[in-house]
C-alpha positions, 0 to 999 in steps of 0.5 A: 451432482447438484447436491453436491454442490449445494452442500459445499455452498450450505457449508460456505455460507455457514462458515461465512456466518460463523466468521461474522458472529465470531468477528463481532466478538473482537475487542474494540480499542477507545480511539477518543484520545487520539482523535482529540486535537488537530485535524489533519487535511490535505497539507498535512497529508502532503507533507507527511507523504514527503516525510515518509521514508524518515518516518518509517526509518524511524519507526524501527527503532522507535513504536511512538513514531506513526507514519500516518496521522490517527486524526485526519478528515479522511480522503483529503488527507489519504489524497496528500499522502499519496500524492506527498509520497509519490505514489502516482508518480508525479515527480518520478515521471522524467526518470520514467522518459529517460529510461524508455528513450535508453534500450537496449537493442539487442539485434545488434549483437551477433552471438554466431561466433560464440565458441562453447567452454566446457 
C-alpha cells in the first residue's frame, strides 16, 4: 500500500515539474509601452473603482476601453479601487441595517386550514 502511495506522489510531483518547465515556455508580452506616463495612486484607484460599472459596460462594445489602470503603484492603487467600487461595502452599509430590521416572521401565518387542490 505504501507503494502505492509513493507512486502517485512521484507521478504528481513529476507532473508538477513538467507544468512549471512547460510554463516557463510561455510568450512574454512588452508592457514598457504602457507603463510609461502617469502613475496611478490611490485616487485614481478611488476613482476608477466609482466608475467602474460604466467602464465595463463599455468594455462590451469597445476592446480599448480597460477598467483598471496597466500603470499603478500597486497596492495603494488596488486599495482605491476596491474601496471606489464598493467592494467592502462602505456605502452599502444602510441598506444592509434596513434590510436585517425587516424580516419576516413567518410564525405568524397559521397554514392549518389549508385545503388541498388537486
Amino acid at each position: 500500500m505504501k507503494t502505492f502511495y509513493k507512486k502517485k506522489k512521484l507521478l504528481f510531483l513529476s507532473l508538477l515539474l513538467i507544468l512549471v518547465f512547460l510554463s516557463g515556455c510561455a510568450h512574454n508580452e512588452v508592457v514598457d509601452q504602457c507603463l510609461s506616463g502617469h502613475t496611478y495612486g490611490f485616487f485614481g484607484g478611488l476613482w476608477h473603482g466609482f466608475i467602474a460599472p460604466f467602464d465595463f459596460a463599455g468594455m462590451l462594445f469597445n476592446n480599448e476601453i480597460t477598467m483598471y489602470a496597466q500603470n499603478n503603484n500597486g497596492g495603494l492603487y488596488a486599495l482605491g479601487f476596491l474601496l471606489g467600487s464598493g467592494g467592502w461595502g462602505f456605502f452599502g452599509g444602510r441598506t444592509v441595517k434596513r434590510v436585517q430590521h425587516s424580516r419576516v416572521n413567518f410564525q405568524s401565518h397559521k397554514f392549518d386550514d389549508a385545503e388541498i387542490v388537486e
